[in-house]
N, C-alpha and C positions, 0 to 999 in steps of 0.2 A: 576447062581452064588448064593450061599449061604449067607445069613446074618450073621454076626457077632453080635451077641448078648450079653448083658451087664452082666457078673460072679459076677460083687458085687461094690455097690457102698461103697466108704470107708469115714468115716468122718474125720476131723482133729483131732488126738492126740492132746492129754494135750503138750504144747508148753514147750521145753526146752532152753537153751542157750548153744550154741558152742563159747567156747569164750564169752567177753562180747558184744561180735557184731553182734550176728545172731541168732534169735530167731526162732525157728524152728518147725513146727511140722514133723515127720518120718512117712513117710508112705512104704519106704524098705529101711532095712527089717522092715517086722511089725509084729504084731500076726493076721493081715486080710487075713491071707495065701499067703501072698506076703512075700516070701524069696527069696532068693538071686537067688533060683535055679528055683523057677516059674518064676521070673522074668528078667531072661535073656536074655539079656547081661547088665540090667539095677540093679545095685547089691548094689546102695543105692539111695534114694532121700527125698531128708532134704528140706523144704518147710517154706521159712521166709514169712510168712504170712502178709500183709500190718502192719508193727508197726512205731508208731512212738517214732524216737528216741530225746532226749532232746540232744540243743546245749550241745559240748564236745570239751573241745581244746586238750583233749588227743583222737586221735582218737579210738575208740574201734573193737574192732576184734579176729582175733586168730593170739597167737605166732608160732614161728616155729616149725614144725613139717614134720614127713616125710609120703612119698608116694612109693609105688611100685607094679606094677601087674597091675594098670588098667589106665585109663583116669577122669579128673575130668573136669567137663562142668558146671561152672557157667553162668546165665541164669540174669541178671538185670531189674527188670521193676520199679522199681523205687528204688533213692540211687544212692552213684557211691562207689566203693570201689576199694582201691590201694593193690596191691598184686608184690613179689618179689617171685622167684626160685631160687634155687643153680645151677643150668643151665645157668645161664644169663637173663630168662624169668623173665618180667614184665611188668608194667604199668599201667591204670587207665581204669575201666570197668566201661561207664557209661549207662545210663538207655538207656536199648534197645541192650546193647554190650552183646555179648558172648568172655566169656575167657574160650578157649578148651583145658586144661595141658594133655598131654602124658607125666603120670610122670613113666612107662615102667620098666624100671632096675634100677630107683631109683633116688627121687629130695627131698629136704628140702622146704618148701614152708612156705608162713603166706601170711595172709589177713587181712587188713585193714581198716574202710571206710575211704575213700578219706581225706585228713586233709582238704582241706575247704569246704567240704558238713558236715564233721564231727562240723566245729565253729559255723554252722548254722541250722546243724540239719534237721529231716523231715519224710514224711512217706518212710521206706526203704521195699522193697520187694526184695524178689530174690529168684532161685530154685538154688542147688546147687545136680548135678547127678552125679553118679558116674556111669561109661561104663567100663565094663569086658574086657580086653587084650583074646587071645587066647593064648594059651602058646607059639605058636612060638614066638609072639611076646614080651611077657610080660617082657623079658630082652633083649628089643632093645633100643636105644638110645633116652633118652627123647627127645620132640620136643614141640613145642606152636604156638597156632594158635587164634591171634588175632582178632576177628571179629564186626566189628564195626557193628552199625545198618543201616549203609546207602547202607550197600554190601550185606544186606541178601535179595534172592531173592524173589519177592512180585507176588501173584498171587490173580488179582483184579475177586470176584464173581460175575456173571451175576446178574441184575436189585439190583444192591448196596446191595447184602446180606453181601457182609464184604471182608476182605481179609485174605488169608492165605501168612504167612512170613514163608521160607522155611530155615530153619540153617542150616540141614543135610539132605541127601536123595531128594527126589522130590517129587512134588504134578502136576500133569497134566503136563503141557509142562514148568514146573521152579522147577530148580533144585537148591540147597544148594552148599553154598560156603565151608563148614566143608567136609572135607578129613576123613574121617571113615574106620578103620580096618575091618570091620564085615560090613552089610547091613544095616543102619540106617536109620529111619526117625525121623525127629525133627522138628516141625512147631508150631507156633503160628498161631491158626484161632481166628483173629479178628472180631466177628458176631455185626453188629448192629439188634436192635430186629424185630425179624420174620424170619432173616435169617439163610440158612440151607444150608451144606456142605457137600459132600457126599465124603467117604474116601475109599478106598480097598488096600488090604496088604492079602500076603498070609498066610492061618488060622492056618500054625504053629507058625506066628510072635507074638512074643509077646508084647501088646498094651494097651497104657492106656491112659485117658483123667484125667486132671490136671486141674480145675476150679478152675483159678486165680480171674478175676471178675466174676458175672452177674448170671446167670443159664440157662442151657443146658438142653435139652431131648432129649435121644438118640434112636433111631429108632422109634419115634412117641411116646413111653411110657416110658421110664426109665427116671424120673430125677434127675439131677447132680446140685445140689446148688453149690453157692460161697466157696471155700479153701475146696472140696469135690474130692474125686478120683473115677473114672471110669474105673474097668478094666473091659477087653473087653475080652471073652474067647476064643479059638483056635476052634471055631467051623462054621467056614464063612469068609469068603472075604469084604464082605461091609457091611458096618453101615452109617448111614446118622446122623450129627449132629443139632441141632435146638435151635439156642438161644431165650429163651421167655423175656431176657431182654438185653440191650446192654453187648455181655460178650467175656474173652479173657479168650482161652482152649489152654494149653499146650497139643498138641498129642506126644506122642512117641512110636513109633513100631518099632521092632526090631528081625533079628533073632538068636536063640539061639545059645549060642557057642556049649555048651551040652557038657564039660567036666568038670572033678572033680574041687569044688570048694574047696579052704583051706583060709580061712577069718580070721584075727586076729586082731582090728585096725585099723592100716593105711595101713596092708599087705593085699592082696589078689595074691594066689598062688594056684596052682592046688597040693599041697601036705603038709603036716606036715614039709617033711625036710625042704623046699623049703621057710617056712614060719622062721623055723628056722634060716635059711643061710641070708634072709631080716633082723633079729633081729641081727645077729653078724654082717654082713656087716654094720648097721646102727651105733653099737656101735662102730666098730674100724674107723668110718669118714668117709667109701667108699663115702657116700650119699653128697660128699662137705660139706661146710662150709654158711653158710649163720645168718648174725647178727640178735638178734631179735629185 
């Protein structure tokens, strides 16, 4: 079996603000040759890097806005944030929860932070991904999948190297509670230091490492600092990870839909028209109604 060897390690962009409640850096699409269509089915990720926010009795966030064509997976490590849909989707994502929107053929959405994490304030973290529909799907009926952090499945590593938390897909014999259109994986590998985790996905999937804390070295010599990205290139099966100090790595691998992508916003669609027909239907109200 071939090694998966590390295509470029990426550092954090100059941080902007989505809303006034989520400070971000982008790393896709980026100019690190990470676009939409090297990195599919994974066709944004917005990275709120540990900030901390001052008490606020108005909670801050983003207004209403809409979705269509793919899925949005927020990701909480620290923070909680309150979020509604024109679907009927919501509720309260706190630290450790995953909120998975299939916003599909069309939802109005806004986020939050929580109103009493908001009057007290704190350090907020969170990744916020965006995952590609295929086209059969991308106008099927929104749906939402709730996942608290008590359900996500836990695989503990031999002689206390750490644990890997499985959201989507599987790692050795624990499998993810998240329902995924396309082949996913999504884990958190929790490393106390020295510990080392060894991963394999097939070498067309497309794979990256997300260094939330600590720092990582991957296959004995690449290293990946704190709020630093790791992709991994289509040319091997395994890579082995190594934390040199206590650190927590978002992995996601995933494989490509490999059809035409049409990105405009908050659309993603496989054509021009198709990106068009999202902008009328949004304006004549298809998308429901939802207050800001």
């Amino acid at each position: 079996m071939e090694t998966k060897t590390v295509e470029l390690i990426a550092s954090p962009r100059e941080p902007h603000f989505v809303g006034d409640g989520f400070r971000v850096h982008n790393f896709i699409p980026s100019g690190y040759r990470m676009d939409m269509k090297r990195m599919d089915p994974f066709i944004m990720l917005d990275y709120n890097s540990t900030y901390s926010f001052p008490p606020s009795d108005k909670p801050k966030g983003v207004g209403v806005h809409p979705h269509r064509g793919f899925e949005t997976v927020t990701i909480a490590y620290k923070g909680k944030v309150a979020h509604h849909d024109s679907s009927g989707g919501g509720g309260i994502i706190g630290e450790g929860d995953v909120q998975w929107m299939t916003a599909a053929s069309g939802v109005l959405h806004k986020e939050y932070h929580e109103e009493e994490w908001s009057k007290k304030g704190g350090d907020f973290q969170m990744v916020q991904l965006w995952v590609n529909l295929p086209k059969k799907d991308k106008m099927s009926a929104p749906k939402y999948q709730a996942i608290k952090y008590d359900d996500i499945g836990r695989y503990d590593i031999e002689d206390n190297a750490g644990t890997i938390e499985v959201i989507a897909g599987g790692y050795k014999n624990t499998q993810g509670v998240a329902s995924t259109f396309t082949p996913i994986h999504m884990l958190n590998a929790k490393l106390n230091k020295g510990g080392k985790a060894e991963f394999e996905y097939p070498a067309h999937y497309n794979t990256l490492l997300l260094v939330l804390e600590g720092n990582i070295v991957v296959n004995g010599t690449e290293e990946a600092p704190t709020d630093h990205l790791a992709l991994m290139a289509n040319d091997g099966e395994k890579f082995e990870i190594e934390a040199t100090e206590d650190a927590v790595v978002l992995v996601l691998s995933g494989e490509p839909i490999n059809e035409p992508i049409a990105a405009h916003g908050p659309f993603v669609m496989n054509t021009r028209e198709e990106l068009q027909e999202a902008f009328n239907d949004f304006n004549k109200g298809k998308f429901g109604y939802l207050e800001d």
